[in-house]
mmCIF entry with sequence, helices, sheets and N, C-alpha, C, O atoms, coordinates in Angstrom:
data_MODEL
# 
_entry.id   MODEL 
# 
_entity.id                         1 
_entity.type                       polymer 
_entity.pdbx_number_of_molecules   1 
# 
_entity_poly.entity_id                      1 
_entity_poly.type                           'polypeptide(L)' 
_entity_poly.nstd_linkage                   no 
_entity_poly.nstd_monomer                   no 
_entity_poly.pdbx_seq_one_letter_code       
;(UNK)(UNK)(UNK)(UNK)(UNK)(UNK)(UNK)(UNK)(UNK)(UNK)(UNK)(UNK)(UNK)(UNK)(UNK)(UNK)
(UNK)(UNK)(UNK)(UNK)(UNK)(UNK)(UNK)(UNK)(UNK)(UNK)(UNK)(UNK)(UNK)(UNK)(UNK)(UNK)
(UNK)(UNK)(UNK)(UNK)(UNK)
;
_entity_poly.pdbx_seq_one_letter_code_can   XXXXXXXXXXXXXXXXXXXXXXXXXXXXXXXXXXXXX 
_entity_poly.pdbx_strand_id                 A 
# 
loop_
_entity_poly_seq.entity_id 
_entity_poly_seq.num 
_entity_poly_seq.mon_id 
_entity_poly_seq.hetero 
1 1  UNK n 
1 2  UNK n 
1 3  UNK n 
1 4  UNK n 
1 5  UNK n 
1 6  UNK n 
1 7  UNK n 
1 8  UNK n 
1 9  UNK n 
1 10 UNK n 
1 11 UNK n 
1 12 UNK n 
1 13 UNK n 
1 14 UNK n 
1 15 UNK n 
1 16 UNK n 
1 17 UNK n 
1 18 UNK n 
1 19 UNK n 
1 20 UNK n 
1 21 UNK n 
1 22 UNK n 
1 23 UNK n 
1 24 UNK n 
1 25 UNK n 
1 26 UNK n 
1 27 UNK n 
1 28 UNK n 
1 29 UNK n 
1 30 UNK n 
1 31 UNK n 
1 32 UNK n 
1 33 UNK n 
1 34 UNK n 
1 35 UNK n 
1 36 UNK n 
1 37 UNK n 
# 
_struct_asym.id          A 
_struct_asym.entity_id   1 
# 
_struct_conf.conf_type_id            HELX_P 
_struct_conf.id                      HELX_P1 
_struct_conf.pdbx_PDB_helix_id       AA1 
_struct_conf.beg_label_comp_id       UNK 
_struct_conf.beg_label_asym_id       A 
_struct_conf.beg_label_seq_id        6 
_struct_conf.pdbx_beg_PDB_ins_code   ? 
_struct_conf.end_label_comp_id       UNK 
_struct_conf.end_label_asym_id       A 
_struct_conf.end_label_seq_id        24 
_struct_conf.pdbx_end_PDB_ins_code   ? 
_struct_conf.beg_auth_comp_id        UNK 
_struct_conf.beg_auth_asym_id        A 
_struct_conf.beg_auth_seq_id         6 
_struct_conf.end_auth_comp_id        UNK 
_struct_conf.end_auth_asym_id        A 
_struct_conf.end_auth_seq_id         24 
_struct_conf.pdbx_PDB_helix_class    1 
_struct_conf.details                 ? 
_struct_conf.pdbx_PDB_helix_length   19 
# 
_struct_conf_type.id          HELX_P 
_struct_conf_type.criteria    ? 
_struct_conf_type.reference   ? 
# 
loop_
_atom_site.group_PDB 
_atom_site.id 
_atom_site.type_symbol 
_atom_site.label_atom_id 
_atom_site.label_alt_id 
_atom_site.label_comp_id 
_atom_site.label_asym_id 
_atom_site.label_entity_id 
_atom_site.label_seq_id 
_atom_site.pdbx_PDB_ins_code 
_atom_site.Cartn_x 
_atom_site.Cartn_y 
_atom_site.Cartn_z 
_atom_site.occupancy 
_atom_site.B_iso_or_equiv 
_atom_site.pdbx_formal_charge 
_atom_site.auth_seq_id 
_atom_site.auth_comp_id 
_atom_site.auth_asym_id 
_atom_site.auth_atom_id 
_atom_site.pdbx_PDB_model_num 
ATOM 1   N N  . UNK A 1 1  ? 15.540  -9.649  -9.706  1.00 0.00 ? 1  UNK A N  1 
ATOM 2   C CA . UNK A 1 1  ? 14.543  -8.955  -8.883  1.00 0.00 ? 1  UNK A CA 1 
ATOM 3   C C  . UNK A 1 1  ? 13.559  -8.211  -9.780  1.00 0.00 ? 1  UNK A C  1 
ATOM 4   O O  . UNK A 1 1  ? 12.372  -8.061  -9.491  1.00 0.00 ? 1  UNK A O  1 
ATOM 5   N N  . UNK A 1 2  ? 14.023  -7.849  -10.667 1.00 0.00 ? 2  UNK A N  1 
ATOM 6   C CA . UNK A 1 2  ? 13.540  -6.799  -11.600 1.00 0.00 ? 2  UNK A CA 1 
ATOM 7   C C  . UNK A 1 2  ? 12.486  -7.922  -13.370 1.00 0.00 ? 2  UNK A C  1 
ATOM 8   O O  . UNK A 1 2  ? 11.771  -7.520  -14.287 1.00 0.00 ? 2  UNK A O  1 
ATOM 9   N N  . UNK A 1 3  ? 13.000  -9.290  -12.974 1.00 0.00 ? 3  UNK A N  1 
ATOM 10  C CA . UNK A 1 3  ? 12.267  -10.388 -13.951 1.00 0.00 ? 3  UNK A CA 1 
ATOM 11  C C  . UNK A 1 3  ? 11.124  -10.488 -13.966 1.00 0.00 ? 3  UNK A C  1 
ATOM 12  O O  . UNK A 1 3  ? 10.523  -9.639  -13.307 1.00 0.00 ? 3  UNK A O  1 
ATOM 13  N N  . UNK A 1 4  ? 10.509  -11.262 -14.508 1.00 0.00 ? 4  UNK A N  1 
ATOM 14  C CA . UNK A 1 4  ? 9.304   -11.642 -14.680 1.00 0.00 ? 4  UNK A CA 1 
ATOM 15  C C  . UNK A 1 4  ? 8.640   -11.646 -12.453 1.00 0.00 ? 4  UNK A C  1 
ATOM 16  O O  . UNK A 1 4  ? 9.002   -12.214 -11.422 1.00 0.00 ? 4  UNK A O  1 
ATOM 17  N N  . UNK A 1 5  ? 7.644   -10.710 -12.833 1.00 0.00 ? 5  UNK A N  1 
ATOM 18  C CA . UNK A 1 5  ? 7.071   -10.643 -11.693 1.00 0.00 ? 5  UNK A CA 1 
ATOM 19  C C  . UNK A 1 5  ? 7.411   -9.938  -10.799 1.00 0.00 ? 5  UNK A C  1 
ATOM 20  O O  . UNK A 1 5  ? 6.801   -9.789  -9.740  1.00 0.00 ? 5  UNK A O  1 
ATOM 21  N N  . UNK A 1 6  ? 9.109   -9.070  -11.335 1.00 0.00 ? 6  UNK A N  1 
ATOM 22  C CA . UNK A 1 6  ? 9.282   -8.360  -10.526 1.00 0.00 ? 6  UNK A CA 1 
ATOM 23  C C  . UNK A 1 6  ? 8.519   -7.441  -10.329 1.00 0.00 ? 6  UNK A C  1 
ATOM 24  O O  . UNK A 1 6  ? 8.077   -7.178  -9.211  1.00 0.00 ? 6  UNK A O  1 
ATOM 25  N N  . UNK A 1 7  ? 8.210   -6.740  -11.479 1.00 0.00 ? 7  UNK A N  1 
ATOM 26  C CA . UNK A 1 7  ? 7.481   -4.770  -10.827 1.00 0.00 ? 7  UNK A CA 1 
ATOM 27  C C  . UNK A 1 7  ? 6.075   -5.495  -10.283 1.00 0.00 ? 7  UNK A C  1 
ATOM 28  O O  . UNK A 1 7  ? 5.802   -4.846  -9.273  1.00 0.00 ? 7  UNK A O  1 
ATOM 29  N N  . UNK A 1 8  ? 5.003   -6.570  -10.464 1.00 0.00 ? 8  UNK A N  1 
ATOM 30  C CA . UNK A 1 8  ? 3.778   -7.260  -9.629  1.00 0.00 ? 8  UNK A CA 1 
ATOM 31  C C  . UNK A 1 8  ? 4.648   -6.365  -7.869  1.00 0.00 ? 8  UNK A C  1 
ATOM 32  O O  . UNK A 1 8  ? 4.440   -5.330  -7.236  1.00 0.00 ? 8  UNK A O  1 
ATOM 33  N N  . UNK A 1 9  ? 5.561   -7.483  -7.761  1.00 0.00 ? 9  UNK A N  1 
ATOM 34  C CA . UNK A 1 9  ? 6.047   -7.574  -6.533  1.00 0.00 ? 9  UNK A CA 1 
ATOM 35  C C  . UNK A 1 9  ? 6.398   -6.713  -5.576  1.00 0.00 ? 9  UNK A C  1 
ATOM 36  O O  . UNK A 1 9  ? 6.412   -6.752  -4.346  1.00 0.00 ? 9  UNK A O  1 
ATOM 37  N N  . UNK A 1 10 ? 6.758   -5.707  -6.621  1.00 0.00 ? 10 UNK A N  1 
ATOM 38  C CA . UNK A 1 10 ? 6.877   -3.679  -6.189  1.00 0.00 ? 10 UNK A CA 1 
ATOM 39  C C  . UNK A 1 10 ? 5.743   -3.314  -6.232  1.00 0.00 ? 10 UNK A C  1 
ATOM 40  O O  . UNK A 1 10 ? 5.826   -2.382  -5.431  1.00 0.00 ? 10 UNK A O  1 
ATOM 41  N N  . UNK A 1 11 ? 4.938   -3.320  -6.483  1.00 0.00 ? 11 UNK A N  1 
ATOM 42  C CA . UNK A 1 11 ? 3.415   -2.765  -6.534  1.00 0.00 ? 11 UNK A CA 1 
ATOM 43  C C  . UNK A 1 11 ? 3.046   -3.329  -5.477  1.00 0.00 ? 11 UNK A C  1 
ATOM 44  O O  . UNK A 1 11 ? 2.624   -2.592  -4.586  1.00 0.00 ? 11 UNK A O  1 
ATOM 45  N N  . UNK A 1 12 ? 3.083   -4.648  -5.264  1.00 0.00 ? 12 UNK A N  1 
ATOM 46  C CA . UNK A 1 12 ? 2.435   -4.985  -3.793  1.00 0.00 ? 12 UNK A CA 1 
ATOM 47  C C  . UNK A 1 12 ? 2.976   -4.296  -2.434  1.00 0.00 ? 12 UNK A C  1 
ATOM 48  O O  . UNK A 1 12 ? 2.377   -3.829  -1.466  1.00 0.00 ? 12 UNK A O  1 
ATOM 49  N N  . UNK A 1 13 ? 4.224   -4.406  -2.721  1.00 0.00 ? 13 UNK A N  1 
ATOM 50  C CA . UNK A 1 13 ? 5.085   -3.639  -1.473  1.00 0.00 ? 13 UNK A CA 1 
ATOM 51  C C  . UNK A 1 13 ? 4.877   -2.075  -1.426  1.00 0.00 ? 13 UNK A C  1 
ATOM 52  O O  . UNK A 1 13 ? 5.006   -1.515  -0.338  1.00 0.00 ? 13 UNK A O  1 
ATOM 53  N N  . UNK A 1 14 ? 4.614   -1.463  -2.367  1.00 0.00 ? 14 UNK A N  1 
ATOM 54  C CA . UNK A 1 14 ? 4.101   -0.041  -2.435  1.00 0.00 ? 14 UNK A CA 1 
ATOM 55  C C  . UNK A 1 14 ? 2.691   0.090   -1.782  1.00 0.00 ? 14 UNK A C  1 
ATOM 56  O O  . UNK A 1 14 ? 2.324   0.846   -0.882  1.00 0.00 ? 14 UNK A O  1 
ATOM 57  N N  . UNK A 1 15 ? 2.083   -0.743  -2.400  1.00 0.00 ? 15 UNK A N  1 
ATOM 58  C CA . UNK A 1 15 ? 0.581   -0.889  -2.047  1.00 0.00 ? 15 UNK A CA 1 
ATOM 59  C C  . UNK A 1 15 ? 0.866   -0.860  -0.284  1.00 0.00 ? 15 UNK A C  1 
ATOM 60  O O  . UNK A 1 15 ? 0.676   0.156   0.385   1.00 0.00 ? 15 UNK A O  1 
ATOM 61  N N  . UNK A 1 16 ? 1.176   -1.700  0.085   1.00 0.00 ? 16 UNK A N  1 
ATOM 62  C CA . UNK A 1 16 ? 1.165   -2.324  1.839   1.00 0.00 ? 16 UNK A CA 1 
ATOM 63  C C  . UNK A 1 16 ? 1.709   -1.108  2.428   1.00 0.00 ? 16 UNK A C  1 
ATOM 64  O O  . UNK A 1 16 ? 1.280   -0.645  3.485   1.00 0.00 ? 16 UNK A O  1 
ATOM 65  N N  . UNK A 1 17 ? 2.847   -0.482  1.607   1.00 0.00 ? 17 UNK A N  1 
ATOM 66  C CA . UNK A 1 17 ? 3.224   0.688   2.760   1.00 0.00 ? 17 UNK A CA 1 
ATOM 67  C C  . UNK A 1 17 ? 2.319   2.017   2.376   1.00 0.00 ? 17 UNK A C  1 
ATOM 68  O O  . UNK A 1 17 ? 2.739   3.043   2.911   1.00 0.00 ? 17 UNK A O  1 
ATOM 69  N N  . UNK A 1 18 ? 1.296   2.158   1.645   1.00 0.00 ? 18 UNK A N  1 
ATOM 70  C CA . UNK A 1 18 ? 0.317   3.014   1.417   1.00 0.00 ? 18 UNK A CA 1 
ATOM 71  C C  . UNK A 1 18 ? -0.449  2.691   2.577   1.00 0.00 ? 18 UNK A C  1 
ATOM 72  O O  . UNK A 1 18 ? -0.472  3.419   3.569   1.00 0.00 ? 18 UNK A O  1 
ATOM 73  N N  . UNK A 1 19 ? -1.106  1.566   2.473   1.00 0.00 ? 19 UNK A N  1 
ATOM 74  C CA . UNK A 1 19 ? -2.022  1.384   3.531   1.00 0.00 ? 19 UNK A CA 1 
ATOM 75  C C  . UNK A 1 19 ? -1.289  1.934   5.191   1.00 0.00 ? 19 UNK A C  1 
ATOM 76  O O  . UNK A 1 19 ? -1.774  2.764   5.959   1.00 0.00 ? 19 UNK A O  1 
ATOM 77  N N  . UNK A 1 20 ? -0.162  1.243   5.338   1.00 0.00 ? 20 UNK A N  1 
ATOM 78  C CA . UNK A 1 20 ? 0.490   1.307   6.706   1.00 0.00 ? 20 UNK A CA 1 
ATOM 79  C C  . UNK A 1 20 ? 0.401   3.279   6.893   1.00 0.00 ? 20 UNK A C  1 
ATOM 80  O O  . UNK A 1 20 ? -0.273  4.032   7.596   1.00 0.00 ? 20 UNK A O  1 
ATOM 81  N N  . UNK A 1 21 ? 1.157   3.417   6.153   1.00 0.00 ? 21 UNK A N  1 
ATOM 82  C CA . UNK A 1 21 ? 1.302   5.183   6.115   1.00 0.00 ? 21 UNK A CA 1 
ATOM 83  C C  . UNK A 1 21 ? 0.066   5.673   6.424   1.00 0.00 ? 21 UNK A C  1 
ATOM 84  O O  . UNK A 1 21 ? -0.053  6.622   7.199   1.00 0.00 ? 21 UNK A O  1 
ATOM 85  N N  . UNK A 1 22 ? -1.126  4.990   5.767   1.00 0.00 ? 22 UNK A N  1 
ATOM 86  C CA . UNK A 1 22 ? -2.219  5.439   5.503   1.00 0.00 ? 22 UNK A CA 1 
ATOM 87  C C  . UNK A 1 22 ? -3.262  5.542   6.860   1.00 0.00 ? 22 UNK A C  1 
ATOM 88  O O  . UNK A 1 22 ? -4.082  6.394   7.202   1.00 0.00 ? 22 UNK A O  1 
ATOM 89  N N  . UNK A 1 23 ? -2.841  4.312   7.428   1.00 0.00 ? 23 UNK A N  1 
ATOM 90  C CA . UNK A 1 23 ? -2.759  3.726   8.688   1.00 0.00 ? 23 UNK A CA 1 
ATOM 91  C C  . UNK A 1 23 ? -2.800  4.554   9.846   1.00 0.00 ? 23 UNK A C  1 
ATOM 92  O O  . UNK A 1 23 ? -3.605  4.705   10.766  1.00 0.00 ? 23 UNK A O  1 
ATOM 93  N N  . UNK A 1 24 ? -1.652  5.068   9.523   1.00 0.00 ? 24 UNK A N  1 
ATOM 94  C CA . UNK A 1 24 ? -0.381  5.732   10.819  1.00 0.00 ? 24 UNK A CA 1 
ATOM 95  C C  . UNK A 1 24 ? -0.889  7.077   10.909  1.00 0.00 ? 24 UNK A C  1 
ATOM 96  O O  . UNK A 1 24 ? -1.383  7.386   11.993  1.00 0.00 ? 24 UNK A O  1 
ATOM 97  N N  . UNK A 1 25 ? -0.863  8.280   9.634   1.00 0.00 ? 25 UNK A N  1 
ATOM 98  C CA . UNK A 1 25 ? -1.391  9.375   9.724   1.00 0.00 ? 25 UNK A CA 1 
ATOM 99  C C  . UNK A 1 25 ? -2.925  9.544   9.261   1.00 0.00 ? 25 UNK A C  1 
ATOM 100 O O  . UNK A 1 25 ? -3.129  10.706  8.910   1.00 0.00 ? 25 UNK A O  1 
ATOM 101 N N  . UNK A 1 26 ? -4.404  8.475   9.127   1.00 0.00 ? 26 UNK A N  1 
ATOM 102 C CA . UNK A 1 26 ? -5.420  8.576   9.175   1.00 0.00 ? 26 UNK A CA 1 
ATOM 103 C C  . UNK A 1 26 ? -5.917  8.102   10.247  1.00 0.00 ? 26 UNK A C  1 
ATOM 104 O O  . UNK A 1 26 ? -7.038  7.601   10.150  1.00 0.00 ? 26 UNK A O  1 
ATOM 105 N N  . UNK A 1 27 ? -5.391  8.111   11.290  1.00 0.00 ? 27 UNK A N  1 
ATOM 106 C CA . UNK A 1 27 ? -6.093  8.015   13.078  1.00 0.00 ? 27 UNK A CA 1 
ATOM 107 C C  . UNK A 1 27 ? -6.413  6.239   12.937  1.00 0.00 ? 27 UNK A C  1 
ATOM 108 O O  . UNK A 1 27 ? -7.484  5.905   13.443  1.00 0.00 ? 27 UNK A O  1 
ATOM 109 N N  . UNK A 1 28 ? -6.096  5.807   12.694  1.00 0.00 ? 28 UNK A N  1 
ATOM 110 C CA . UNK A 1 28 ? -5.876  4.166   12.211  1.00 0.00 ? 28 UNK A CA 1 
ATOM 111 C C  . UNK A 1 28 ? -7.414  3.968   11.261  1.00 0.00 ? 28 UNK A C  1 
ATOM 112 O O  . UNK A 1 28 ? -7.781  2.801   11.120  1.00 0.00 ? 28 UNK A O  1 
ATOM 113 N N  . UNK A 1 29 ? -8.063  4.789   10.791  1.00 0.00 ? 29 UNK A N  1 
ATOM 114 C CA . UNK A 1 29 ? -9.081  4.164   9.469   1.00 0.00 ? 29 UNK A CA 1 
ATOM 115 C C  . UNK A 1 29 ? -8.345  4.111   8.372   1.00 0.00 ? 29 UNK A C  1 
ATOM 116 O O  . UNK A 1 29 ? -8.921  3.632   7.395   1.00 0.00 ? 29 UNK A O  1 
ATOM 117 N N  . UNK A 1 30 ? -6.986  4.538   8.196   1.00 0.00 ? 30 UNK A N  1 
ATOM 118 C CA . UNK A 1 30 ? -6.391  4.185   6.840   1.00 0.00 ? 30 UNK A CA 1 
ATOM 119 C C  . UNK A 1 30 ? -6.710  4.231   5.875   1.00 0.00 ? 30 UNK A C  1 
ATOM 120 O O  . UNK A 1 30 ? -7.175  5.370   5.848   1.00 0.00 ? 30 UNK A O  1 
ATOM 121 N N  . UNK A 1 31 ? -6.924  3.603   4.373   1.00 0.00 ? 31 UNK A N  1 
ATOM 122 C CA . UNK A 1 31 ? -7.452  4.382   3.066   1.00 0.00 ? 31 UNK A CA 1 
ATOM 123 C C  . UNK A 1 31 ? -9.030  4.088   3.490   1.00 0.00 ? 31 UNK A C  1 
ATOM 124 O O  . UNK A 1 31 ? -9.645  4.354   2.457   1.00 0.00 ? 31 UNK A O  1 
ATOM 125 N N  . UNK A 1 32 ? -9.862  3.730   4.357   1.00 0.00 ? 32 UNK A N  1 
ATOM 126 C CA . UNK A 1 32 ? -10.872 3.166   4.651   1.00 0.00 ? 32 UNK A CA 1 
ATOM 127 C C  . UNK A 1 32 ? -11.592 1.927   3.659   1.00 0.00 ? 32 UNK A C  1 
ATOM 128 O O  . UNK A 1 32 ? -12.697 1.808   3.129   1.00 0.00 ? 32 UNK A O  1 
ATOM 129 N N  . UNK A 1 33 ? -10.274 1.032   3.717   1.00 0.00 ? 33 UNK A N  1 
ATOM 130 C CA . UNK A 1 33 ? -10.583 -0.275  2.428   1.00 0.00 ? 33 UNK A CA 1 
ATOM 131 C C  . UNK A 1 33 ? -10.107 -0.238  1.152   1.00 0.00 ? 33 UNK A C  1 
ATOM 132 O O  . UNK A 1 33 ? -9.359  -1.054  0.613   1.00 0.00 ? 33 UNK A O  1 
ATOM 133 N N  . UNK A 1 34 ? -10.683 0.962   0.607   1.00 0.00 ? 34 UNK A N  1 
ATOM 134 C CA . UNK A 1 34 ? -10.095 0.973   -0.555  1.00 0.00 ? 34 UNK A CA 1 
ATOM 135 C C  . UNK A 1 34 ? -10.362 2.678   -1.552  1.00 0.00 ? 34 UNK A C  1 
ATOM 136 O O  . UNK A 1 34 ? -10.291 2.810   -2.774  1.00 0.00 ? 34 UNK A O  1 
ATOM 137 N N  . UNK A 1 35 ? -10.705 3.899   -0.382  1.00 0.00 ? 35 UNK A N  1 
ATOM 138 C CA . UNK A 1 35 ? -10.738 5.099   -0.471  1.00 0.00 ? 35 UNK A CA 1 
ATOM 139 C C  . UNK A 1 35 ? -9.861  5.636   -0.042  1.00 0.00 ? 35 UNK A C  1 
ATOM 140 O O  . UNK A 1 35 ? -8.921  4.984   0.413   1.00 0.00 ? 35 UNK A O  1 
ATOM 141 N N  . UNK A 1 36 ? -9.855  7.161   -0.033  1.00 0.00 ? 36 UNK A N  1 
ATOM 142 C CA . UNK A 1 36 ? -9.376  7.809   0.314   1.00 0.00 ? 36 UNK A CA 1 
ATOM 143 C C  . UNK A 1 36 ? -9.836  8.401   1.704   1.00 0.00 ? 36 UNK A C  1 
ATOM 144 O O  . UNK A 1 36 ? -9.223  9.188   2.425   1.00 0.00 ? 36 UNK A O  1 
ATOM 145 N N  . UNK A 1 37 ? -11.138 7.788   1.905   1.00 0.00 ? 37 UNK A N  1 
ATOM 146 C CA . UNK A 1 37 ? -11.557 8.606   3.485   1.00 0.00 ? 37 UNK A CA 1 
ATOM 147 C C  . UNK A 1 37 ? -11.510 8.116   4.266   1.00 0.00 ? 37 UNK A C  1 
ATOM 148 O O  . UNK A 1 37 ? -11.787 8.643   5.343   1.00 0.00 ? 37 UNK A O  1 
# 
């Protein structure tokens, strides 16, 4: 899990639940693409 491509593969899954979170408690505009507002 942890091989070649693993930490890519954690970063993506971190990434997706940023957005979702981001999602959930920014009234659904979320990081607005690729900000913070």
């Amino acid at each position: 899990m942890y091989g070649a491509g693993g930490g890519f593969a954690l970063i993506v899954v971190l990434f997706i639940l940023l957005i979702i979170v981001g999602t959930s408690f920014g009234g659904g505009k979320g990081f607005g693409g690729y900000g913070y507002c």
